[in-house]
CHARMM-style PDB file with segment names, atoms N, HN, CA, C and O in Angstrom:
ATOM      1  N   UNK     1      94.716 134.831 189.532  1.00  0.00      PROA
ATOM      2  CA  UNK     1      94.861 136.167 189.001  1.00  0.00      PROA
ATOM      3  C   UNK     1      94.321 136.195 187.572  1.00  0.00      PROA
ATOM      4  O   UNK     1      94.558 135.378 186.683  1.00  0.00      PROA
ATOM      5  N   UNK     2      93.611 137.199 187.519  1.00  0.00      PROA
ATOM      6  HN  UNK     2      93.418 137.863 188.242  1.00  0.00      PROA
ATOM      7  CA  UNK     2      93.125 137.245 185.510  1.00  0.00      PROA
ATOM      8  C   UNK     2      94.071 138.001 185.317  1.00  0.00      PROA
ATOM      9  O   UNK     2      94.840 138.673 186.004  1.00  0.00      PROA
ATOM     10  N   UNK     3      93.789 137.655 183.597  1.00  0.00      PROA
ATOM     11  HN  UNK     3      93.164 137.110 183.039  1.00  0.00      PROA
ATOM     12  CA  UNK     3      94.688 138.557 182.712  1.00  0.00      PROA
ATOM     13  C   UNK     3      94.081 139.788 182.660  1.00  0.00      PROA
ATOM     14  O   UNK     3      92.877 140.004 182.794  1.00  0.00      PROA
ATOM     15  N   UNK     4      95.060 140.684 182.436  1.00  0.00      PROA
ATOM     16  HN  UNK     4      96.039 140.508 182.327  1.00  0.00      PROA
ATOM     17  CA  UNK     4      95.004 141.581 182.422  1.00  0.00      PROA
ATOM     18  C   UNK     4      95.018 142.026 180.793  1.00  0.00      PROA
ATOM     19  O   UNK     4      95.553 141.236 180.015  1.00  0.00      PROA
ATOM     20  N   UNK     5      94.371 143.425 180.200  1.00  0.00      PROA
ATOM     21  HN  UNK     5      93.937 144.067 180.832  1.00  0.00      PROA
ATOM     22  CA  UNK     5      94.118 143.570 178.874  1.00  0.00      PROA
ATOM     23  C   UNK     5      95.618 144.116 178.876  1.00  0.00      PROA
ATOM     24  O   UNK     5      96.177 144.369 179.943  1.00  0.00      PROA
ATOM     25  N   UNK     6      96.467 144.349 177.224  1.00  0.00      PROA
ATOM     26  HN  UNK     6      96.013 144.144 176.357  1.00  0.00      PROA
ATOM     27  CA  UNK     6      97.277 144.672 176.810  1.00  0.00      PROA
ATOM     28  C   UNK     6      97.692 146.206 177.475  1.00  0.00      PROA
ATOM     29  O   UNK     6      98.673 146.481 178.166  1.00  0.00      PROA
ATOM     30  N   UNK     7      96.651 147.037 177.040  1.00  0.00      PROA
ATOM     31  HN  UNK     7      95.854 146.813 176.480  1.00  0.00      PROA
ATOM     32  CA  UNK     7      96.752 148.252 177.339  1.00  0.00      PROA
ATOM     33  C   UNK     7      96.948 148.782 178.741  1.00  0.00      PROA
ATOM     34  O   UNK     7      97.055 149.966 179.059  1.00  0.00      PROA
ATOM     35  N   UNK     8      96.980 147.695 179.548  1.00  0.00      PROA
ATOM     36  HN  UNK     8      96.894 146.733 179.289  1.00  0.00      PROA
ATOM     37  CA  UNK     8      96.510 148.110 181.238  1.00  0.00      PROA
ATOM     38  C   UNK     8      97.846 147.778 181.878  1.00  0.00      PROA
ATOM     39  O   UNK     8      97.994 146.600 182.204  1.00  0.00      PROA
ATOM     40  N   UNK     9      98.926 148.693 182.131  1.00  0.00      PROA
ATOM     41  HN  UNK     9      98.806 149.650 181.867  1.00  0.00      PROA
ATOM     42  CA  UNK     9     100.154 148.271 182.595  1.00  0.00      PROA
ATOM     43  C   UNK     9     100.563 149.363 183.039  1.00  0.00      PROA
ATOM     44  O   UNK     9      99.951 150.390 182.745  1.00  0.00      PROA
ATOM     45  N   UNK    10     101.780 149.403 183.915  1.00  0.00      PROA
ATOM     46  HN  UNK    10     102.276 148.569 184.154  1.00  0.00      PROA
ATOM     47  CA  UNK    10     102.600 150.551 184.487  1.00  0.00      PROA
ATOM     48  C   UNK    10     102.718 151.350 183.295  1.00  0.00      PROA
ATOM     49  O   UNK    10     103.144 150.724 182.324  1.00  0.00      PROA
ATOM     50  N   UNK    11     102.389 152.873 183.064  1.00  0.00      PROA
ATOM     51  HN  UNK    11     102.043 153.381 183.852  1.00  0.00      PROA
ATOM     52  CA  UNK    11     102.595 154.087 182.848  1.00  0.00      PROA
ATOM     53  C   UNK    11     101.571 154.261 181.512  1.00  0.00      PROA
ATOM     54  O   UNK    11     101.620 154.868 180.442  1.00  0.00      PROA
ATOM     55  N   UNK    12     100.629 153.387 182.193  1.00  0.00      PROA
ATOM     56  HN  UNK    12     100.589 152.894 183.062  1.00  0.00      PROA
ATOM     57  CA  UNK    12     100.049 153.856 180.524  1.00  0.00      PROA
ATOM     58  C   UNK    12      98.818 155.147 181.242  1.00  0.00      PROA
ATOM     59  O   UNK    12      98.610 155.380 182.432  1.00  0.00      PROA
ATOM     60  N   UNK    13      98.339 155.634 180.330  1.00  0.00      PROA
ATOM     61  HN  UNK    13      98.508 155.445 179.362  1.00  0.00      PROA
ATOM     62  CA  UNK    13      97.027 156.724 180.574  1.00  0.00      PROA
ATOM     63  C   UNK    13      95.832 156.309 180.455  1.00  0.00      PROA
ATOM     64  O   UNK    13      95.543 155.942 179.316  1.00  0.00      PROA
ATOM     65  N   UNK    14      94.744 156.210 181.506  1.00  0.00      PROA
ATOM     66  HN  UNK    14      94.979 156.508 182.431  1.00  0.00      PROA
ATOM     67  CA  UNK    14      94.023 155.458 181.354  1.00  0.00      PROA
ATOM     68  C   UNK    14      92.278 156.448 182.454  1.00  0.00      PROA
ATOM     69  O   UNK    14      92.416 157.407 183.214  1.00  0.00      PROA
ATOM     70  N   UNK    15      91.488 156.043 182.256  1.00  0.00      PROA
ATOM     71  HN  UNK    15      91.375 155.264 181.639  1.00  0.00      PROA
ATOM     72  CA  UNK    15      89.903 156.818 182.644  1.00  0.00      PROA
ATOM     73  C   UNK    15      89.258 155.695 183.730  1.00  0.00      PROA
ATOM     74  O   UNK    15      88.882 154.539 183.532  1.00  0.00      PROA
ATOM     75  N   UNK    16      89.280 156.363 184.736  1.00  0.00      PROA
ATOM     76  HN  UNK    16      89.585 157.301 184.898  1.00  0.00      PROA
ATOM     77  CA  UNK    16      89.007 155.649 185.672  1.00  0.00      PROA
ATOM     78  C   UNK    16      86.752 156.127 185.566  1.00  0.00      PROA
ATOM     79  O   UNK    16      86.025 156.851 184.885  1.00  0.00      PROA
ATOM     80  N   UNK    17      86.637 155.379 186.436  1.00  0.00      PROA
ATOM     81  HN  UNK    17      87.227 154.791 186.989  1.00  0.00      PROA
ATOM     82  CA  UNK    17      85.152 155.545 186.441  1.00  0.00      PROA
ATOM     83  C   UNK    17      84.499 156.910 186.818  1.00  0.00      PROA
ATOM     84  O   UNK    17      83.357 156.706 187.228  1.00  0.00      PROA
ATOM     85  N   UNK    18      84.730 157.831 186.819  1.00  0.00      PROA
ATOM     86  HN  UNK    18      85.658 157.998 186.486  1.00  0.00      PROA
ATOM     87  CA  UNK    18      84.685 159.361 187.385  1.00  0.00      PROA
ATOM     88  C   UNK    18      84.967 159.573 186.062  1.00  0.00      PROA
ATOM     89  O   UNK    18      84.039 160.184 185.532  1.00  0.00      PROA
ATOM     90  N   UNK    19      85.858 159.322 185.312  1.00  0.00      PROA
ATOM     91  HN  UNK    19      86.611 158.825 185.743  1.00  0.00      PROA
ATOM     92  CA  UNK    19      86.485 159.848 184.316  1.00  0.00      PROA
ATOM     93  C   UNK    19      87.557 161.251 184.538  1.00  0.00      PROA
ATOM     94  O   UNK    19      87.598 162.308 183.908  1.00  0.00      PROA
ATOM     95  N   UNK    20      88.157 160.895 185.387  1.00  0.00      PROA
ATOM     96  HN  UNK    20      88.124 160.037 185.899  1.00  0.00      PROA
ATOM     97  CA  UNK    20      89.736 161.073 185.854  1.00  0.00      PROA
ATOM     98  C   UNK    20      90.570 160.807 185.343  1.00  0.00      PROA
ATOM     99  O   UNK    20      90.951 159.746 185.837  1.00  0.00      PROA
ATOM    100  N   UNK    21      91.437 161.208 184.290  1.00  0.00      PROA
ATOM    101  HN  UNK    21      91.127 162.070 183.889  1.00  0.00      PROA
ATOM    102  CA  UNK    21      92.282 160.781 183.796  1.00  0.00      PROA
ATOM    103  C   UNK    21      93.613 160.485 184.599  1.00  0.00      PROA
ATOM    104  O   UNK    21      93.871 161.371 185.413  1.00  0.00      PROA
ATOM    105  N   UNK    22      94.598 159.342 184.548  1.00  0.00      PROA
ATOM    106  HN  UNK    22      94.389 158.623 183.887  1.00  0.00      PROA
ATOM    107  CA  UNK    22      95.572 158.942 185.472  1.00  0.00      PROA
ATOM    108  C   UNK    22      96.364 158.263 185.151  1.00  0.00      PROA
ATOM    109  O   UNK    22      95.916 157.403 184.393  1.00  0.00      PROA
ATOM    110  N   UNK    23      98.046 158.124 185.454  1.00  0.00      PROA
ATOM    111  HN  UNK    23      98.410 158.822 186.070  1.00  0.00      PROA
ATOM    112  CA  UNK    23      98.822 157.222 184.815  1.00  0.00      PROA
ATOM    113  C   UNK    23      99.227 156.110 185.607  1.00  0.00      PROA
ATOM    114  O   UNK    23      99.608 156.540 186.696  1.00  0.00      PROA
ATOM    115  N   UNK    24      99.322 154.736 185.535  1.00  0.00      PROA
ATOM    116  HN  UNK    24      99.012 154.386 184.651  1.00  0.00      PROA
ATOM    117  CA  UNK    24      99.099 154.231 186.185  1.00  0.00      PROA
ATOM    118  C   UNK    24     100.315 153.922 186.414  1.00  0.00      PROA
ATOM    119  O   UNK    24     101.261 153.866 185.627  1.00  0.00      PROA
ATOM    120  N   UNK    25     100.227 153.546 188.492  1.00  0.00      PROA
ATOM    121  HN  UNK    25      99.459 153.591 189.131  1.00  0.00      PROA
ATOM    122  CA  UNK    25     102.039 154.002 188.822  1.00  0.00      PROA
ATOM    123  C   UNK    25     102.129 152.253 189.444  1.00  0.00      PROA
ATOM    124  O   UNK    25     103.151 151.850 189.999  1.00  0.00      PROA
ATOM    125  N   UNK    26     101.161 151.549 189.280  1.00  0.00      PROA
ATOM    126  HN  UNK    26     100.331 151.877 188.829  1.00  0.00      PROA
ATOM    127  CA  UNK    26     101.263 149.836 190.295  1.00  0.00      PROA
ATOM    128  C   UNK    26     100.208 149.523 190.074  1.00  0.00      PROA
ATOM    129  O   UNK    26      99.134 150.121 190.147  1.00  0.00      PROA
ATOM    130  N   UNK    27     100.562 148.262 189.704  1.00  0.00      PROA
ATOM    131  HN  UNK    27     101.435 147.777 189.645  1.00  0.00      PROA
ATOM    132  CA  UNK    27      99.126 146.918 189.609  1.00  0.00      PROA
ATOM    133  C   UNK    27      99.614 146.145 190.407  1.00  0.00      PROA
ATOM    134  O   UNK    27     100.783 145.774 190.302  1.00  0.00      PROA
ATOM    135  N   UNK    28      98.674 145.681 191.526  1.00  0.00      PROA
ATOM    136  HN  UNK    28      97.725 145.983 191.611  1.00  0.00      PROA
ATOM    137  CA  UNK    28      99.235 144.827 192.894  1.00  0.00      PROA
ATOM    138  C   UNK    28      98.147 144.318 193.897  1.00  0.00      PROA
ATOM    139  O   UNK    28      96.996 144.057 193.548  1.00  0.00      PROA
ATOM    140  N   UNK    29      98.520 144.225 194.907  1.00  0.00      PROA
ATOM    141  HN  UNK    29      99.455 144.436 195.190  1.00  0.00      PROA
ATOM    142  CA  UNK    29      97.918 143.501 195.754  1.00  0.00      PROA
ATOM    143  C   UNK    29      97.310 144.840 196.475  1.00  0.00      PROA
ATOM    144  O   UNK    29      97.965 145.841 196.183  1.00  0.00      PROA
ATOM    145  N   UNK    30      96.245 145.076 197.319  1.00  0.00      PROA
ATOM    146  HN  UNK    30      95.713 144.264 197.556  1.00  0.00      PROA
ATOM    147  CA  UNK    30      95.487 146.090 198.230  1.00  0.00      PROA
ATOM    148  C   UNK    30      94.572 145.789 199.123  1.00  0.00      PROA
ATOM    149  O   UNK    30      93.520 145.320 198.691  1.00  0.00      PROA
ATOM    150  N   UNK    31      94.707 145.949 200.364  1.00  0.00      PROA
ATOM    151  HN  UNK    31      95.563 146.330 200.715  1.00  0.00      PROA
ATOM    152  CA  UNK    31      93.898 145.959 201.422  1.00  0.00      PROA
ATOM    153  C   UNK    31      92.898 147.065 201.528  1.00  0.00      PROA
ATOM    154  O   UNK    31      93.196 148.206 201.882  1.00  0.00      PROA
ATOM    155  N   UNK    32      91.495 146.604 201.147  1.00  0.00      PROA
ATOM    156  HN  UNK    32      91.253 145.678 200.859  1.00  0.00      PROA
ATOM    157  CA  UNK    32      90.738 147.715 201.457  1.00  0.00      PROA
ATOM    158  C   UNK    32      90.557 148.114 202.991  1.00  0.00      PROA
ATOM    159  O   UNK    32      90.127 147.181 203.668  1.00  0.00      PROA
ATOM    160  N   UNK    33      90.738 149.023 203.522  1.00  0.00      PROA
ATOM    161  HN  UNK    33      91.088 149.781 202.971  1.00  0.00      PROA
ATOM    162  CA  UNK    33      90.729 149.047 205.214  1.00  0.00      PROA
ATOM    163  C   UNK    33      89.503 149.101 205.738  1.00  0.00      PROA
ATOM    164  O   UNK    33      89.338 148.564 206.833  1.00  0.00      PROA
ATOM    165  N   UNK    34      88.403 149.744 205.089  1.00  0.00      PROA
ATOM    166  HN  UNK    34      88.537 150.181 204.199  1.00  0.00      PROA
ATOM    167  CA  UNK    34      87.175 149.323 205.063  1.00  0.00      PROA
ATOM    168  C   UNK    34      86.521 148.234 205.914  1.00  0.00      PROA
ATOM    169  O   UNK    34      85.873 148.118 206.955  1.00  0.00      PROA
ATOM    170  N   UNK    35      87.140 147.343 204.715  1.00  0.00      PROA
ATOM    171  HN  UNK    35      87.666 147.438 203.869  1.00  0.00      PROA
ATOM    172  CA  UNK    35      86.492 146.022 204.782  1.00  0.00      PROA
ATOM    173  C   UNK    35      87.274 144.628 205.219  1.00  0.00      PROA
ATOM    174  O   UNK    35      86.825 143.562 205.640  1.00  0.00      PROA
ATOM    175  N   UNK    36      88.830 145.134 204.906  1.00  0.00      PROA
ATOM    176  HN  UNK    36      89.195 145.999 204.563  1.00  0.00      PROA
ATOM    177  CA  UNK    36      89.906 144.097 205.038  1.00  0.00      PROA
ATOM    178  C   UNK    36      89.804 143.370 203.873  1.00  0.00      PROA
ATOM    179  O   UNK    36      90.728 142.563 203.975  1.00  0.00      PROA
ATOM    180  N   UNK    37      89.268 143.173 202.870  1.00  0.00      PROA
ATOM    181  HN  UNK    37      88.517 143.829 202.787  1.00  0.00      PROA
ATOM    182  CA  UNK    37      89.143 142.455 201.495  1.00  0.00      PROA
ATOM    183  C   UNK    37      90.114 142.810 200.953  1.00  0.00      PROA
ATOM    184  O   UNK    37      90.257 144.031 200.890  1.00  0.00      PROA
ATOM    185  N   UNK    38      91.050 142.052 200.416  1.00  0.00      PROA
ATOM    186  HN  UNK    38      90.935 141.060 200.467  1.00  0.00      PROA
ATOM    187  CA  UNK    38      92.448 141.616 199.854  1.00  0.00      PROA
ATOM    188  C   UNK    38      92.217 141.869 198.216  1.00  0.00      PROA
ATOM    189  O   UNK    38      91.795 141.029 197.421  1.00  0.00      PROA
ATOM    190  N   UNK    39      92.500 142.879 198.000  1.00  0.00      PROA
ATOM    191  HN  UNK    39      92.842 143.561 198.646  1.00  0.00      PROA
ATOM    192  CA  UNK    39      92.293 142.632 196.134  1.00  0.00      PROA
ATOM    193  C   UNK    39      93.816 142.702 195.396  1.00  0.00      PROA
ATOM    194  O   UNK    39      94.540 143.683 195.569  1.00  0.00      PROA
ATOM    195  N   UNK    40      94.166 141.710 194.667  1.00  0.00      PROA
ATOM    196  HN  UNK    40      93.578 140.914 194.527  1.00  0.00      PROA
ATOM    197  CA  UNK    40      94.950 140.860 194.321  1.00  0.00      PROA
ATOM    198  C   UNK    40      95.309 142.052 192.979  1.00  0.00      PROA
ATOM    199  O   UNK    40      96.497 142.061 192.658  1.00  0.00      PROA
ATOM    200  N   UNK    41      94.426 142.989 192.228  1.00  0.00      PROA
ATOM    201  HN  UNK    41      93.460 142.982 192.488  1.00  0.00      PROA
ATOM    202  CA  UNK    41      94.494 143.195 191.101  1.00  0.00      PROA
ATOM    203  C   UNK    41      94.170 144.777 191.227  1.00  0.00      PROA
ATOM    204  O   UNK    41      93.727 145.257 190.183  1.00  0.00      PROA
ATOM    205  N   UNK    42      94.279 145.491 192.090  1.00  0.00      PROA
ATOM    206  HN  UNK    42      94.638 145.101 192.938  1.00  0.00      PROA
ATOM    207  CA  UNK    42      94.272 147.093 192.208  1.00  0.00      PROA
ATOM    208  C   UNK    42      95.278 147.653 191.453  1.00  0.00      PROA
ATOM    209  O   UNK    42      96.421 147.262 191.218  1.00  0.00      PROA
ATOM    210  N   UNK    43      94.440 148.994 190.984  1.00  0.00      PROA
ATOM    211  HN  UNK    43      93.511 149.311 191.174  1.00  0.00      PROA
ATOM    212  CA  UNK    43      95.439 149.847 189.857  1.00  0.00      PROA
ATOM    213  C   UNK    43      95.937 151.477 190.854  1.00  0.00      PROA
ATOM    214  O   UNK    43      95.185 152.338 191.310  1.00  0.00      PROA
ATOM    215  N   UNK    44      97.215 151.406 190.901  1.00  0.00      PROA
ATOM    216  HN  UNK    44      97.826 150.706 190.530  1.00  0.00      PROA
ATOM    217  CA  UNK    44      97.362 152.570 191.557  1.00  0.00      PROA
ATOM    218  C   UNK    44      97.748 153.895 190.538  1.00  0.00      PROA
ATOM    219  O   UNK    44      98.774 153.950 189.860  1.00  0.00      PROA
ATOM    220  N   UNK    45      96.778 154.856 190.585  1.00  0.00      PROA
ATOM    221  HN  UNK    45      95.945 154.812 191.136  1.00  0.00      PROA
ATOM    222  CA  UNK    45      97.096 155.985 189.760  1.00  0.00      PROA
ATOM    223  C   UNK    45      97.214 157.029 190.074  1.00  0.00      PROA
ATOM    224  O   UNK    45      96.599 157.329 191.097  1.00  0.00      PROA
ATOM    225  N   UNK    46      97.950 158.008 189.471  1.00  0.00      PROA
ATOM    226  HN  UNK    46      98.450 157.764 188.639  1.00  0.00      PROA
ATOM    227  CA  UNK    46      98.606 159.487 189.852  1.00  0.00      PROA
ATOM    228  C   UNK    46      98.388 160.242 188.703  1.00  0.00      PROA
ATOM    229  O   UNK    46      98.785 159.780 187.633  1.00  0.00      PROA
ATOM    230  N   UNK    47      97.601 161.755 188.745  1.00  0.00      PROA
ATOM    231  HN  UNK    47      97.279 162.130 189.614  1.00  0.00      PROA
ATOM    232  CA  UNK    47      97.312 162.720 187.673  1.00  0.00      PROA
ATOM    233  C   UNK    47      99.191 162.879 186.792  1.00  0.00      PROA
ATOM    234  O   UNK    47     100.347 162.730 187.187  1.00  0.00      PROA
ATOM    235  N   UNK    48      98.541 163.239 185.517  1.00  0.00      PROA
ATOM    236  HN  UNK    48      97.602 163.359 185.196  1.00  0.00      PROA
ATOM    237  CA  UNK    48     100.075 162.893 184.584  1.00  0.00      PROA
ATOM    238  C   UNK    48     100.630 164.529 185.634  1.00  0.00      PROA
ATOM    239  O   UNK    48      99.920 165.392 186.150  1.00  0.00      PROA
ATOM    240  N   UNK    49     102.017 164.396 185.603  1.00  0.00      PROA
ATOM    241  HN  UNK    49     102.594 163.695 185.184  1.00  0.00      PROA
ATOM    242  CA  UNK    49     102.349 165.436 186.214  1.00  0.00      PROA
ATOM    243  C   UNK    49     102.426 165.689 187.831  1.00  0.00      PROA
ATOM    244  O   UNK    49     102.753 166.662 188.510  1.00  0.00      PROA
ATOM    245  N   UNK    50     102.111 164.764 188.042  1.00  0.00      PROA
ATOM    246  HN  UNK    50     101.845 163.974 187.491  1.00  0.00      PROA
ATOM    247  CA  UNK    50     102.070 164.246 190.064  1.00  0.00      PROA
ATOM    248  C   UNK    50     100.627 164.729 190.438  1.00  0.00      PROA
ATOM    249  O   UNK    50      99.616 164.904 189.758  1.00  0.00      PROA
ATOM    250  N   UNK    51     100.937 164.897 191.929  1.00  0.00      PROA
ATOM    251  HN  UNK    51     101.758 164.754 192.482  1.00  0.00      PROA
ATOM    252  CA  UNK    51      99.474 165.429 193.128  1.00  0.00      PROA
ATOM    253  C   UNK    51      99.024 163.744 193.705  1.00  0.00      PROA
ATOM    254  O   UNK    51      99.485 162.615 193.541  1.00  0.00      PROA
ATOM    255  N   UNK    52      98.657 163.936 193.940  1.00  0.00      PROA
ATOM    256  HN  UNK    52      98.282 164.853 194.073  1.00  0.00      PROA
ATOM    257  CA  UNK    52      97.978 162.798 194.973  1.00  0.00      PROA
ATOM    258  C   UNK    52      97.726 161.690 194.387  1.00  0.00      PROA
ATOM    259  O   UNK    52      97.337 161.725 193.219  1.00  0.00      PROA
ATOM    260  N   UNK    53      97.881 160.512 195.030  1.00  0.00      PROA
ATOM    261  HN  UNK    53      98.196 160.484 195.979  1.00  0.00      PROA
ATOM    262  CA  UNK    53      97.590 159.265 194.377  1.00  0.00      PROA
ATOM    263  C   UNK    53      96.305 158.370 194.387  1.00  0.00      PROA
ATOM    264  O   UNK    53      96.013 158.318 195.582  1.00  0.00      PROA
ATOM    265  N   UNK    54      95.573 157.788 193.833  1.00  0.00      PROA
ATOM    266  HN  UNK    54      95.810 157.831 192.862  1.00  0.00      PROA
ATOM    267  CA  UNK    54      94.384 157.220 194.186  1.00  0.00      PROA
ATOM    268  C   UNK    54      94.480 156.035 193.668  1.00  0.00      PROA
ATOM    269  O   UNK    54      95.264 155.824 192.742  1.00  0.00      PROA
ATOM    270  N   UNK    55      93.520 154.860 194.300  1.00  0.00      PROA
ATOM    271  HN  UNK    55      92.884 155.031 195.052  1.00  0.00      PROA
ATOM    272  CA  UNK    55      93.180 153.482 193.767  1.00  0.00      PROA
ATOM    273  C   UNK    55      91.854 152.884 193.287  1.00  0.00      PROA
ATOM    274  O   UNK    55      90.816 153.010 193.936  1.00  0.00      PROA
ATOM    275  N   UNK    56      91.928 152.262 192.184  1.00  0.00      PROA
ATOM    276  HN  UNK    56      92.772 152.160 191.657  1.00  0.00      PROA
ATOM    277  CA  UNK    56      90.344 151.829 191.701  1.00  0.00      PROA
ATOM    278  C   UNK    56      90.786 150.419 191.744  1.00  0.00      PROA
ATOM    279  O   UNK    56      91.554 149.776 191.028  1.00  0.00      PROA
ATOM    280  N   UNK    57      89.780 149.993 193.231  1.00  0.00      PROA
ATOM    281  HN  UNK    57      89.156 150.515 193.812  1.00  0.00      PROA
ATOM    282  CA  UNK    57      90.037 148.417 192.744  1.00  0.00      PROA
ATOM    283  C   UNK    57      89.916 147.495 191.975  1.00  0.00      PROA
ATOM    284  O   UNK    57      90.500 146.412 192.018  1.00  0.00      PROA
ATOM    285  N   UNK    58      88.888 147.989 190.961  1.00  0.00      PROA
ATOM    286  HN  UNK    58      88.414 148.869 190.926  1.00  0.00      PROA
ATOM    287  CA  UNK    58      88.700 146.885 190.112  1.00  0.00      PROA
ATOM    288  C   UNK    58      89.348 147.109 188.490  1.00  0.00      PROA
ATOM    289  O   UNK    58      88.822 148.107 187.997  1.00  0.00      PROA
ATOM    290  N   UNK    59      89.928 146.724 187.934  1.00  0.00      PROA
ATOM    291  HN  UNK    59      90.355 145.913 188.334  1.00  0.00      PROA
ATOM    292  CA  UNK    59      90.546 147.055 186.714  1.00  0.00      PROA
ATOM    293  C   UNK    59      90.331 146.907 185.888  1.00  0.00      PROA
ATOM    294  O   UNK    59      91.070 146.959 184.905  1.00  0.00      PROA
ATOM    295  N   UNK    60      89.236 146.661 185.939  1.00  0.00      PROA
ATOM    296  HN  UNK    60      88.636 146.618 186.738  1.00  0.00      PROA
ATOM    297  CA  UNK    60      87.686 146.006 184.820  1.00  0.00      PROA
ATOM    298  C   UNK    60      86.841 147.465 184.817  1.00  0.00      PROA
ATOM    299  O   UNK    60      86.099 147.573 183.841  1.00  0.00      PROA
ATOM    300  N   UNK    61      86.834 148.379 185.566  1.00  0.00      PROA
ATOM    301  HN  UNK    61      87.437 148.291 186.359  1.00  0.00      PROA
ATOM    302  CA  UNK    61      86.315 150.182 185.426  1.00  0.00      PROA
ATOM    303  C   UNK    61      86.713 150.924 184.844  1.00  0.00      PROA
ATOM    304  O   UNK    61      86.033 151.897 184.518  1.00  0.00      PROA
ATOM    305  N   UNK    62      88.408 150.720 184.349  1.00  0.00      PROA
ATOM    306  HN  UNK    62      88.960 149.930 184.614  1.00  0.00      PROA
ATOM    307  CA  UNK    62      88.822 151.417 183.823  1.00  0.00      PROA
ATOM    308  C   UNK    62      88.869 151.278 182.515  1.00  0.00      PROA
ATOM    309  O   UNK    62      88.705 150.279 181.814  1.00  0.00      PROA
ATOM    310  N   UNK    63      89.152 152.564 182.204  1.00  0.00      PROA
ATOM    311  HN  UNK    63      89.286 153.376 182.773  1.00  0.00      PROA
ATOM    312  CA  UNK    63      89.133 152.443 180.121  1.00  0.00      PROA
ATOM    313  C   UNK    63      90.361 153.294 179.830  1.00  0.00      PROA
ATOM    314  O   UNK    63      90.794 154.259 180.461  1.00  0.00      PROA
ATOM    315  N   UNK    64      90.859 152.659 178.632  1.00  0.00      PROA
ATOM    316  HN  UNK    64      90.507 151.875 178.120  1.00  0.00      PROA
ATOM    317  CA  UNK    64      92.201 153.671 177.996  1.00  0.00      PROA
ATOM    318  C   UNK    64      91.896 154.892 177.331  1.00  0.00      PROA
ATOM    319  O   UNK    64      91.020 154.945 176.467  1.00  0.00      PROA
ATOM    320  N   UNK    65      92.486 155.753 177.641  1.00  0.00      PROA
ATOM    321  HN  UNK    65      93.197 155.710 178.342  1.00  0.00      PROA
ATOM    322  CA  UNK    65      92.707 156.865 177.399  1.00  0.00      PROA
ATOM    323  C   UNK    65      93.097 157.388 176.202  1.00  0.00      PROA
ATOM    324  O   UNK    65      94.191 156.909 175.906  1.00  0.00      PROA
ATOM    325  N   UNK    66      92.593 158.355 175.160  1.00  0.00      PROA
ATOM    326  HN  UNK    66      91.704 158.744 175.401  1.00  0.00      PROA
ATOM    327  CA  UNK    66      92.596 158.637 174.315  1.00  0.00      PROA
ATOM    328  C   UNK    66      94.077 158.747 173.694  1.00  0.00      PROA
ATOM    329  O   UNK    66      94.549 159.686 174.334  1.00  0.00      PROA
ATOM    330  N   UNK    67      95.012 158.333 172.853  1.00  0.00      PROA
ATOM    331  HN  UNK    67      94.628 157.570 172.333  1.00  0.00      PROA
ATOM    332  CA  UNK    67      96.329 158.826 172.567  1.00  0.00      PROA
ATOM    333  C   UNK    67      96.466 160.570 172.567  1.00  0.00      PROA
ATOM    334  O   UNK    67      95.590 161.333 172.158  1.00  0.00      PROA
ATOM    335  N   UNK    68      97.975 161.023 173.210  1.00  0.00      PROA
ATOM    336  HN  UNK    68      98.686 160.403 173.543  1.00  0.00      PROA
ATOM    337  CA  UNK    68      97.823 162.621 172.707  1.00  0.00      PROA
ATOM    338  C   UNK    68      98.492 162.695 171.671  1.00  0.00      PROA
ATOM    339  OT1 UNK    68      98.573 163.763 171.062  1.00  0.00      PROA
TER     340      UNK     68
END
C-alpha cells in the first residue's frame, strides 16, 4: 500500500479529475467490475451536501480543494 498525502483522508474536500468537487466518504479496497482489477487504494466521494456517490480509482488524480 503507498502512502497516502496528508491532505487525502475521510472528509476532506478534494477535485477529482473532471474537476468535481467531492468529500471524501472511504479510502479502501475496490473491484473494478469491468475488469475485476482489485484496487487496494480507491477514493469514495459524495457532492458536499449528499446525491450520488462516485469512485476515482487512482488517488494520485485527485487534488485538494481550495479552503472555504
Amino acid at each position: 500500500m503507498s502512502r497516502l498525502p496528508g491532505w487525502l483522508h475521510e472528509g476532506a474536500r478534494v477535485l477529482d479529475p473532471e474537476d468535481r468537487e467531492g468529500v471524501i466518504q472511504f479510502i479502501g479496497e475496490w473491484e473494478d467490475p469491468a475488469t475485476r482489477r482489485i484496487i487496494p487504494e480507491a477514493v469514495f466521494l459524495r457532492p458536499e451536501g449528499g446525491d450520488r456517490e462516485w469512485i476515482v480509482p487512482d488517488h494520485q488524480a485527485l487534488r485538494e480543494a481550495d479552503p472555504r
